[in-house]
N, C-alpha and C positions, 0 to 999 in steps of 0.2 A: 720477716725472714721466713723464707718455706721450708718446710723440714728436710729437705734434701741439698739445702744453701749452708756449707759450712757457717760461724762467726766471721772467719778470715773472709770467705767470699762475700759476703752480706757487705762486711766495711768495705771492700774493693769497688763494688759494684755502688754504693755511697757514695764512693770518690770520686767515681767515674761519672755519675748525675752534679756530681761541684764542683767537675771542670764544664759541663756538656757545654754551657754558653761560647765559647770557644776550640770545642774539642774536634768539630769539621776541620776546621781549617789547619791541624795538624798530621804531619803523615803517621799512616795507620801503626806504623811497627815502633814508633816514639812516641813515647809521655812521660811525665813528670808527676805519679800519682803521690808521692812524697810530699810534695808545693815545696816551698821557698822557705827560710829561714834566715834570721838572722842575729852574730852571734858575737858580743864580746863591746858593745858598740860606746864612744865615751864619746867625748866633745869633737873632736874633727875625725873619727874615722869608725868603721862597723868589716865585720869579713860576713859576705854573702855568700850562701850557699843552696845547691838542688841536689835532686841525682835524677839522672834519665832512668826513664825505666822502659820496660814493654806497656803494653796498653792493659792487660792482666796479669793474676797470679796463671804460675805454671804447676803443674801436677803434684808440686809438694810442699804447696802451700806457701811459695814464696813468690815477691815482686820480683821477676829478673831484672837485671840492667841492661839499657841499651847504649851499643858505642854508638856518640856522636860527636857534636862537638858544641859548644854554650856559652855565651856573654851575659853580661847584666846591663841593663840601662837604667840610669839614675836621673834625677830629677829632683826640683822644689816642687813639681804641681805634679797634677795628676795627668793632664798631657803632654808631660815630659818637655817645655817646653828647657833648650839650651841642654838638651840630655847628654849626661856625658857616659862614656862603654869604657866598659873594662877590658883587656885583650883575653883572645880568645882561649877557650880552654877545652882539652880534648877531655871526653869522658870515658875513661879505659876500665879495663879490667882489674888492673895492680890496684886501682882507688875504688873497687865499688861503684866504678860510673857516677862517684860523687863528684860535682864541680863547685870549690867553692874558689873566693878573692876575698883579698883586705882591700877594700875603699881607704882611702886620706881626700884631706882636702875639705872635708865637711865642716860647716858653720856647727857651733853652740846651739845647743836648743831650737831647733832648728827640725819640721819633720820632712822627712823626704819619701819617693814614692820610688818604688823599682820595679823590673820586671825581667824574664829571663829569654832571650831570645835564643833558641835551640832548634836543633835539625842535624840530618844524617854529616848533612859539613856545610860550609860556610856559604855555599851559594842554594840552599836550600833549608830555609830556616823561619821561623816563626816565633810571634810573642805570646807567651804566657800570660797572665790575669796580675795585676797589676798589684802591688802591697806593698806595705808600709811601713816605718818605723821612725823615731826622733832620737836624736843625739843627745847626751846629756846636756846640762847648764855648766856653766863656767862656775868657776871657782868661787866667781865673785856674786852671783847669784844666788839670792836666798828665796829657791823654787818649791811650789808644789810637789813631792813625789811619792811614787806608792807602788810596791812592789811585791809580787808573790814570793813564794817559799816554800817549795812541794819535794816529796820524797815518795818510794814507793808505790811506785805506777807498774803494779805487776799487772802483766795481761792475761797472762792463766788465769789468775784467781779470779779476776773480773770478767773473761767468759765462759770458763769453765770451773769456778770454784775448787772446794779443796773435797780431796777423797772420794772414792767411784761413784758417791751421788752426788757429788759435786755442787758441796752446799755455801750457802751466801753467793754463790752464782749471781751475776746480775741478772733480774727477769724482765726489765722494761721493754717496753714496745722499740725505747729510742738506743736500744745494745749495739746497733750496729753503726752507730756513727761515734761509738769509743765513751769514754770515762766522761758523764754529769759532772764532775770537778770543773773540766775544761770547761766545759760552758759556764759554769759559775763565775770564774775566771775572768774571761771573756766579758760578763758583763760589768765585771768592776772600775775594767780600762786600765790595768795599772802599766805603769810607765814600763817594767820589766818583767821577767819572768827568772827565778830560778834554781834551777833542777839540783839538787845538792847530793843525787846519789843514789843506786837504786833505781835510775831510771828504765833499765830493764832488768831481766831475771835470768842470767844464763843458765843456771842451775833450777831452775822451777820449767816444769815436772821433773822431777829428779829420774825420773827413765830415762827420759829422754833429753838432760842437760844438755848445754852447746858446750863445746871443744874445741871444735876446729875452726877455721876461717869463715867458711859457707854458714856455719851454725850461727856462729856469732854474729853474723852481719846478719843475717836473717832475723832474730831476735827485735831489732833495730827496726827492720825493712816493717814487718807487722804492726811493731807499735804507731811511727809516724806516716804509714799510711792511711789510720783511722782519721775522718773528715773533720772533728774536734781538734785534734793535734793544726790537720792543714789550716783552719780558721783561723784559731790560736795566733799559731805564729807567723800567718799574713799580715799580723797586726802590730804582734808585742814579740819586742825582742829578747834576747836570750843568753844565759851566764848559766853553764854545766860547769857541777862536782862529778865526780864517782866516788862510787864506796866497791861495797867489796861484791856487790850481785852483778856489779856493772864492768868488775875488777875483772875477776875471777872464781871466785863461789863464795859461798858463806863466811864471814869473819876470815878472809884471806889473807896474807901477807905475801910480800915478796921471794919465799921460799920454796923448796919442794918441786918436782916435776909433775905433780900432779896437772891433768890440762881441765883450761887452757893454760898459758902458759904468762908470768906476768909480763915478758915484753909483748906478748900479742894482746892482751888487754889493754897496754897502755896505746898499743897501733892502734886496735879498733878504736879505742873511744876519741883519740885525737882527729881518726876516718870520717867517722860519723853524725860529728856536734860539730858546731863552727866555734869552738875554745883556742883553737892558737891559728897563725898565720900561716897557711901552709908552705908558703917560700921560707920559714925560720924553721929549720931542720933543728934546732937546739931550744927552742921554744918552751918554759918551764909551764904548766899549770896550774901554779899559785902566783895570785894579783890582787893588786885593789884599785879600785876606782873613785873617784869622786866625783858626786854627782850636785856640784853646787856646793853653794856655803855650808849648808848644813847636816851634808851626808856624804859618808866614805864608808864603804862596803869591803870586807876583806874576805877574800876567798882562796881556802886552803885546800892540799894537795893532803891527804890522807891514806894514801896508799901507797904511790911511787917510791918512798924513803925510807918507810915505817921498819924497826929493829923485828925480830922476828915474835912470833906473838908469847912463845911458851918462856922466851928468854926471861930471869929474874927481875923482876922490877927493882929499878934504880935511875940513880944521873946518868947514866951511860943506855939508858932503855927511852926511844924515842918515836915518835909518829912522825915528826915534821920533820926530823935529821938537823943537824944542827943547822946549817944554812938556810933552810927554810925560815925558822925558829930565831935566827938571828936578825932575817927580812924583815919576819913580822915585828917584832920590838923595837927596829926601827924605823918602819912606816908610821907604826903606831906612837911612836914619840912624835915624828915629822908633823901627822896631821892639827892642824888646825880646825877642822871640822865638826860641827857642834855635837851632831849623832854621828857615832863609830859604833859601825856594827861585825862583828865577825861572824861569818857565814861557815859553822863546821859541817863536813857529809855526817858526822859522829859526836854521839853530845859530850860535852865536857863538864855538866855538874847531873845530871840525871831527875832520881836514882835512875837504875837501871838492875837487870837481872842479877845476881852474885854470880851465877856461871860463868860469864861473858869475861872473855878476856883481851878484845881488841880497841879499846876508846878508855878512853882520859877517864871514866868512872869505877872503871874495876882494877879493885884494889890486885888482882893478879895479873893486870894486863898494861895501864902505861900512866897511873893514880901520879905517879912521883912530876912524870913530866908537865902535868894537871894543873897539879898543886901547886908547883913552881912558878908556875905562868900565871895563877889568879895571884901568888905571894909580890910578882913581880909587879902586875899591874896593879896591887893596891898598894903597894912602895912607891911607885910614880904616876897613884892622883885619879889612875884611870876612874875609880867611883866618881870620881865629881869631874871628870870629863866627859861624860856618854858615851861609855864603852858598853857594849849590850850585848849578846850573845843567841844567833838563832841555829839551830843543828836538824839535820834529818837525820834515818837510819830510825829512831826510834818508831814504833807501829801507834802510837799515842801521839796526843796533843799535850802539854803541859806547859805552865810558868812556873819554873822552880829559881829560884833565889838560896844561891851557895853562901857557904858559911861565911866567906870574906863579902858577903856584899852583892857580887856579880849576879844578874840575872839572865837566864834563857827562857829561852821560847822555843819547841820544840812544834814541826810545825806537823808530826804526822801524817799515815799514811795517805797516799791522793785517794787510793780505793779501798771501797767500805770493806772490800771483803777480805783485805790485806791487813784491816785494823784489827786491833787488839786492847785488853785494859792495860792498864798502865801496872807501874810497880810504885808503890807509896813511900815516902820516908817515916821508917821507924822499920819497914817491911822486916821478917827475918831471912828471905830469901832477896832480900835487895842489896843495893851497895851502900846504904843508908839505915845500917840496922838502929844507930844511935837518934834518927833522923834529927840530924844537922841541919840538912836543907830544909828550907820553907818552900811549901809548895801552894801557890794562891788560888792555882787552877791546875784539874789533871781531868783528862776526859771521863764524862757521865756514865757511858757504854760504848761500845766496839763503835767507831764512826772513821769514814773515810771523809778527810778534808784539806786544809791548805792554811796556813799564816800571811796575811794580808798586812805588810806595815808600809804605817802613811806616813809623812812627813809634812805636816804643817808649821808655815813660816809665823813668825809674829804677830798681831792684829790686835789694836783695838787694845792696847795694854799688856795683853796677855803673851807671855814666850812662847817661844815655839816646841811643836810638842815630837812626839817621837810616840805611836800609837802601832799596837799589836792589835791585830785582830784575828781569832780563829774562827773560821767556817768550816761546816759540815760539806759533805760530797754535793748536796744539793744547794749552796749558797747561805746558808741558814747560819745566820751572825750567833755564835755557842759563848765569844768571851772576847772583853775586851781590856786592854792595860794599856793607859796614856800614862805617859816619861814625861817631864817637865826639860826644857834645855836647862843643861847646871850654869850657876852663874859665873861670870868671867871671872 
């Protein structure tokens, strides 16, 4: 990067060399420096998504949008043979010139290839660089899978560090092509990817916080234009949380006029992730999935519903709202699935800070509703069903083991310079002052990384396992916990 080449133009100009194999044959004032994603994806269906852009950033440091107009074509091979299109979609201004669709129709386990055919309008158009992704296994399949668990992908702090010298800065040669995680990532292969929260910073730099519409999409626009991100998720597909950076600021709730504001947080993030269908205008944010015989993955809504934060703890003080709350306990009874894993953006056995008062750990914040839930699932068995627990939000890596049994995995931040030490049980400034919890593993020192869990079927005698894995920001294996399947 030259000293006169911002960070933001350095990645721009990265993105713009990993389209260049195809980037002639596009007209000059359209591009797609964003690439392709895809999000939500189960056995017969995935929603694909781009955004057009300009060919650069504009004078304030942002990707603009270009109107056009944009399909997808789908496939089993790589030359689209039998390729079937999506119907067309204008890329406007009211969406951020995002275009995304829900596909149906898709085989089981099964990978298919896509690509985005885009231009000014429909008799003037071009294909994109072709990518990938595979549908879950059936029910009835007892498959390989292996999936990441990343939180804390501030951009600030990883090109410009914290405070006017702007320290833990990243200083690598390779800054400009975005966060060493992703590529880590990247070479694992895992079947998914997902973001549980935190995945931008509207409020980091605190001068200059996002508010408004422009801000807030911008925030987005920087991060997944880095060349790491477009790799990424040409490949491996994608399941978004938010928490509260991604909400509206620090330990948010739905209260207050302070901006931005929570129904425009809940707009952006549904705008700018492929998380719901966009034709389901009533489309909720908590789901599960199953992905084969022997994994069902639960991913909850942490903010939309949440009681206000300073409100007294009690039955009546909740994160999930009752309906949510009432979902979960009965999905979770419904499943038959060997590992059940519940995917929080916020941990619910910690410890974690005493101040804090927005997650299921602190006792002034929503302990009651916590409690009830671990009370709940060890009255119907969950311990000896594979019910498991992994959460972001925390700046740490840890496996802590709560008082009833339950264990989490906490998968820490994605960047080193977003990390932090942990808080221990016995702590006096924790939420664990009695330390209750057992903790097997808490990070060494401040490290930026990721929770890697695999799923191995049967073999050879031996049951099938249920394996955590934590990596450091550079791929470096820090700690591992294999689950045994509990027996019938």
């Amino acid at each position: 990067m030259s000293p006169q080449q911002t960070p933001f133009a350095a990645i721009v100009a990265a993105a713009v060399l990993l389209f260049a194999p195809w980037q002639e044959c596009v007209p000059a004032e359209i591009a797609h420096l964003e690439g392709e994603m895809v999000g939500e994806v189960t056995t017969d269906s995935a929603i694909l998504q781009s955004r057009l852009t300009g060919p650069k950033i504009d004078d304030e440091g942002d990707v603009p949008g270009a109107q056009g107009t944009a399909r997808f074509e789908f496939a089993e091979d790589r030359v689209f043979t039998a390729a079937r299109q999506t119907p067309w979609i204008e890329a406007k201004p009211d969406c951020d010139y995002v275009v995304k669709t829900k596909i149906t129709g898709l085989k089981p386990d099964t990978r298919y290839y896509y690509r985005l055919v885009f231009g000014p309008d429909k008799d003037d158009t071009r294909q994109g660089p072709t990518r990938t992704f595979k549908t879950l296994p059936d029910r009835d399949t007892a498959a390989r899978i292996s999936f990441v668990v990343v939180t804390g992908m501030n951009y600030h702090s990883f090109h410009h560090g914290r405070g006017p010298e702007g320290k833990r800065a990243y200083r690598g040669p390779d800054k400009h092509l975005g966060y060493p995680g992703l590529a880590a990532i990247r070479k694992l292969e895992p079947d998914f990817f997902v973001g549980t929260g935190d995945n931008v910073y509207y409020d980091h730099p605190r001068k200059t916080r996002a508010q408004t519409v422009v801000q807030l999409r911008k925030k987005w626009h920087e991060q997944f234009v880095q060349p790491r991100y477009v790799e990424l998720f040409a490949e491996v597909p994608t399941y978004w949380e938010k928490d509260d950076h991604d909400h509206r600021y620090n330990d948010c709730d739905t209260a207050g006029d302070r901006p931005p504001s929570n129904e425009l947080g809940i707009r952006i993030f549904k705008e700018q992730v492929p998380v719901v269908d966009p034709n389901d205008a009533n489309a909720v944010t908590y789901r599960t999935y199953r992905a084969g015989k022997l994994l069902q993955i639960w991913l909850v809504e942490n903010r939309d519903y949440r009681s206000p934060n300073p409100m007294p703890d009690g039955p009546e003080k909740t994160i999930w709202g009752r309906t949510q709350r009432q979902w979960l306990k009965r999905t979770l009874l419904e499943s038959d699935a060997t590992f059940k894993i519940l995917i929080s953006p916020t941990p619910m056995v910690g410890p974690d800070d005493v101040y804090k008062k927005d997650n299921h750990t602190n006792p002034r914040g929503f302990r009651h509703e916590g409690t009830a839930f671990f009370d709940w699932a060890k009255e119907n068995g969950f311990l000896q069903r594979g019910l498991y627990f992994a959460c972001g939000d925390r700046h740490w890596q840890y496996h802590s083991i709560h008082p009833t049994g339950f264990e989490e995995f906490s998968c820490g931040a994605l960047v080193d310079a977003n990390s932090r030490m942990g808080v221990l049980p016995g702590a006096k400034r924790g939420t664990d002052p009695d330390a209750k919890v057992k903790q097997p593993y808490t990070s060494k020192r401040p490290s930026g990384g990721f929770l890697n869990v695999v799923i191995e079927p049967a073999a050879q005698g031996k049951k099938a396992t249920a394996k955590f894995d934590f990596y450091d920001e550079n791929g470096l294996l820090l700690y591992s916990a294999a689950k045994t399947a509990p027996d019938r």
